[in-house]
C-alpha positions as CSV (number, residue, x, y, z in Angstrom):
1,X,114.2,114.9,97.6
2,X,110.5,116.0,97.9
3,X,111.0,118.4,94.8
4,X,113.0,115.4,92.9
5,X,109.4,113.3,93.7
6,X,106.8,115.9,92.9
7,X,105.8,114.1,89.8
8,X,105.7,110.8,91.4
9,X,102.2,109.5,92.6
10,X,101.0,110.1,96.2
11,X,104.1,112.2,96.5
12,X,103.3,113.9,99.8
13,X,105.1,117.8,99.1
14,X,107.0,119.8,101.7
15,X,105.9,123.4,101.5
16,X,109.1,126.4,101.1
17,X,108.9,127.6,104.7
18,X,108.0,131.3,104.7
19,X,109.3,132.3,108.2
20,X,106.1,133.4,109.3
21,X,105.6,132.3,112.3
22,X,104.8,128.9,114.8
23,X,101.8,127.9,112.4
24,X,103.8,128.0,109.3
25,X,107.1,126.1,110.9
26,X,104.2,123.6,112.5
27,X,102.7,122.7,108.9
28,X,106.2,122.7,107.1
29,X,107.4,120.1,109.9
30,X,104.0,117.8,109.8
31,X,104.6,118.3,105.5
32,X,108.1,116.4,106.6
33,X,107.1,114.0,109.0
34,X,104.3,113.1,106.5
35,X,106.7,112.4,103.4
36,X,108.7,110.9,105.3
37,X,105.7,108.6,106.4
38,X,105.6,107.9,102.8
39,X,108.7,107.2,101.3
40,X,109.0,104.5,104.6
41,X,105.7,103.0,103.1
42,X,107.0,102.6,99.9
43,X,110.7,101.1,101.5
44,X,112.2,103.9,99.4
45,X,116.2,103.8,99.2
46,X,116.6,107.8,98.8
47,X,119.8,108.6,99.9
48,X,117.4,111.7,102.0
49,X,115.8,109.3,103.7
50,X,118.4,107.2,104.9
51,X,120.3,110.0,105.9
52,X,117.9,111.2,107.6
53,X,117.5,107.8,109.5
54,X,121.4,107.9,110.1
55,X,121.1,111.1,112.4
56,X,118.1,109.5,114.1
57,X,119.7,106.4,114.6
58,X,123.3,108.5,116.0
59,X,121.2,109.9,118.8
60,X,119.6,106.7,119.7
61,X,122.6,104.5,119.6
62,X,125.1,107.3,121.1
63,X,122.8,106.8,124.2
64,X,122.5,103.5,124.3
65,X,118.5,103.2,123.5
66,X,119.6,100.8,120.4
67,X,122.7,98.5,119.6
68,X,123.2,96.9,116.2
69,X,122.2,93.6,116.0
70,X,125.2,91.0,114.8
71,X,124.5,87.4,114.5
72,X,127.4,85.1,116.4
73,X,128.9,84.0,113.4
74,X,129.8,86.9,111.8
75,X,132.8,88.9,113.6
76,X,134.7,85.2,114.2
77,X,134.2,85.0,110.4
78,X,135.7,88.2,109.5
79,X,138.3,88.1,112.0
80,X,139.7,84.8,109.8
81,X,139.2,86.7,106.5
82,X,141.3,89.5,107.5
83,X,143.7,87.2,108.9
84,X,143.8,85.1,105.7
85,X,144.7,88.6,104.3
86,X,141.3,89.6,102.6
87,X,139.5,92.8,102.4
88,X,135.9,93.1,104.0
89,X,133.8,96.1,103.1
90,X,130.4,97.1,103.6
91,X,127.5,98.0,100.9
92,X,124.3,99.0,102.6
93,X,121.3,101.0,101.6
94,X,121.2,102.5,104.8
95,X,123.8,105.5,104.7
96,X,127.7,104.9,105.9
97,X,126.9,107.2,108.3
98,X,124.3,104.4,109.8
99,X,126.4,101.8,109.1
100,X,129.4,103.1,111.3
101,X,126.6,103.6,114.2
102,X,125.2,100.1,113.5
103,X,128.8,98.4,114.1
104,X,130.4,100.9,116.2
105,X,127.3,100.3,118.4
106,X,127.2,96.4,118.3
107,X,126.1,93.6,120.5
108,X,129.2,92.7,119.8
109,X,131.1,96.3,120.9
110,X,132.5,98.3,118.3
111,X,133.7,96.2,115.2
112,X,134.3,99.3,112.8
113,X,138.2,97.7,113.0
114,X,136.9,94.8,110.9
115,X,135.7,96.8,108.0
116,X,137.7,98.3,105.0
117,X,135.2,100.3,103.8
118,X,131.6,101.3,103.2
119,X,129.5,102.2,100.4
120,X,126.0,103.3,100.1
121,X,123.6,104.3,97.7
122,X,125.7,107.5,96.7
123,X,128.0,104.6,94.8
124,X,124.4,103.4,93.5
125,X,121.7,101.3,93.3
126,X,122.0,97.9,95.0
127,X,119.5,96.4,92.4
128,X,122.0,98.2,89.3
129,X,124.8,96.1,88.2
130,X,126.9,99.5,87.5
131,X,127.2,99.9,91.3
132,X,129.3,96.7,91.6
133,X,131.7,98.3,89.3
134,X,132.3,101.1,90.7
135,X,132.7,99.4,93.7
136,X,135.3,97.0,92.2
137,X,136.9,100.1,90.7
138,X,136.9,102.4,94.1
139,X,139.0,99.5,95.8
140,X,141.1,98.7,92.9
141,X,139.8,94.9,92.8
142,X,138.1,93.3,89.6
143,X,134.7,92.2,89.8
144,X,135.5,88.0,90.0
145,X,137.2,89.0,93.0
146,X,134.6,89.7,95.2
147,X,131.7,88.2,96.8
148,X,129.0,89.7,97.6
149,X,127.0,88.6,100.4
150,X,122.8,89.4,100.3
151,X,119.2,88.5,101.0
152,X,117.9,89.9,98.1
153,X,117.6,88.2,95.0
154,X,117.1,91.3,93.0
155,X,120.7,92.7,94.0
156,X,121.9,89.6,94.1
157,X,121.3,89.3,90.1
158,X,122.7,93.0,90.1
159,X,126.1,91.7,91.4
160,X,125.7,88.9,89.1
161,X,125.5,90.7,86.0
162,X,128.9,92.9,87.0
163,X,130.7,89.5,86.9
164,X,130.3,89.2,90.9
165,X,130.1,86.1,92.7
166,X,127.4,86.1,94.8
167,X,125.6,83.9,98.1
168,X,122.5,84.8,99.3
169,X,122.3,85.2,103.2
170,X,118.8,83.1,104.4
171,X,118.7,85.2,107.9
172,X,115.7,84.7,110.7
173,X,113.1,87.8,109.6
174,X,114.4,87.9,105.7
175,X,112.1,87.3,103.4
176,X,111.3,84.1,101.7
177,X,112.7,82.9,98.3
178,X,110.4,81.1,95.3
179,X,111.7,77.6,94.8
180,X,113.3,79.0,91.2
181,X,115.4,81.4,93.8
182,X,116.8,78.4,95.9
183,X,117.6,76.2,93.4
184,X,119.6,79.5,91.6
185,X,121.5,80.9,93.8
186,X,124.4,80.2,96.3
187,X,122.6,79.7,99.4
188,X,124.0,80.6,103.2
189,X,122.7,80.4,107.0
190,X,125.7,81.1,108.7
191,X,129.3,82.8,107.5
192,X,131.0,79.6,108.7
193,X,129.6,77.8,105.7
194,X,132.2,80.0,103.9
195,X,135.5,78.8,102.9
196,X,138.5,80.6,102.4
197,X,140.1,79.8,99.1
198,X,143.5,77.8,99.3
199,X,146.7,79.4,99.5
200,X,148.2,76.9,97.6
């Protein structure tokens, strides 16, 4: 990743290490720790980064230091979908790797059950409308068949332009929308404000 970013500016390089000794290994290791630094200050999506936040994360959730977060509406929400015979996947930036630790590692226990899937950004972009297609065409669904839940607009017009339907999730700690955004888009608080289509 650090090679792939050479060019870009402020890229912060990670030396070759040399195998010459404790200094060496020392500078190669702060050279890390300092891109890393970096791409966290810029909120990169590299799959490198959030890979490397996916083992971090496995040791603190596998001890217990960190559970994921879910909100209360969410796992009663699912549990009807899947009864009403749909398919729930995830699409995160944060690696599947994280993922399966954030929900395997839940306030609400282990709710990797509830979840068909997960994609990352190795399927894509979040903000690139191709990524919804290949999605759509990995689970053998078309694109009007899905909803895409987010809190940010920029995907959300991603999913949009792949022929996606799409609400936007307003979530304590998520960003604010412009008024322009409001008025656009399908707006949420809670997954209960969802309604499963008629069977009729």
């Amino acid at each position: 990743q650090a090679q792939e970013d050479s060019s870009l500016d402020g890229a912060v390089p990670i030396p070759l290490e040399s195998g010459s000794g404790e200094e060496e290994l020392e500078r190669v290791i702060q050279a890390v720790v300092d891109n890393v630094h970096w791409q966290m200050s810029l909120d990169r999506k590299s799959t490198a980064l959030k890979q490397l936040q996916g083992h971090m994360w496995r040791a603190a959730y596998a001890t217990g230091h960190v559970k994921g977060e879910i909100f209360e509406d969410v796992v009663p929400a699912i549990r009807k979908w899947r009864e009403a015979g749909m398919k729930v996947y995830i699409y995160s930036s944060g690696s599947i790797e994280a993922q399966k630790l954030l929900f395997g590692y839940s306030t609400e226990g282990d709710i990797l059950e509830l979840f068909d899937g997960h994609f990352d950004t190795k399927i894509g972009p979040k903000v690139e409308s191709e990524s919804y297609r290949r999605i759509a065409a990995s689970i053998g669904c078309a694109t009007n068949n899905i909803l895409f839940l987010t809190d940010v607009p920029r995907e959300a017009d991603a999913a949009e332009e792949a022929d996606t339907h799409v609400a936007v999730v307003i979530r304590p700690g998520n960003a604010g929308l412009t008024d322009d955004e409001k008025s656009y888009y399908s707006l949420i608080s809670s997954f209960t404000e969802l309604f499963l289509p008629s069977s009729s």
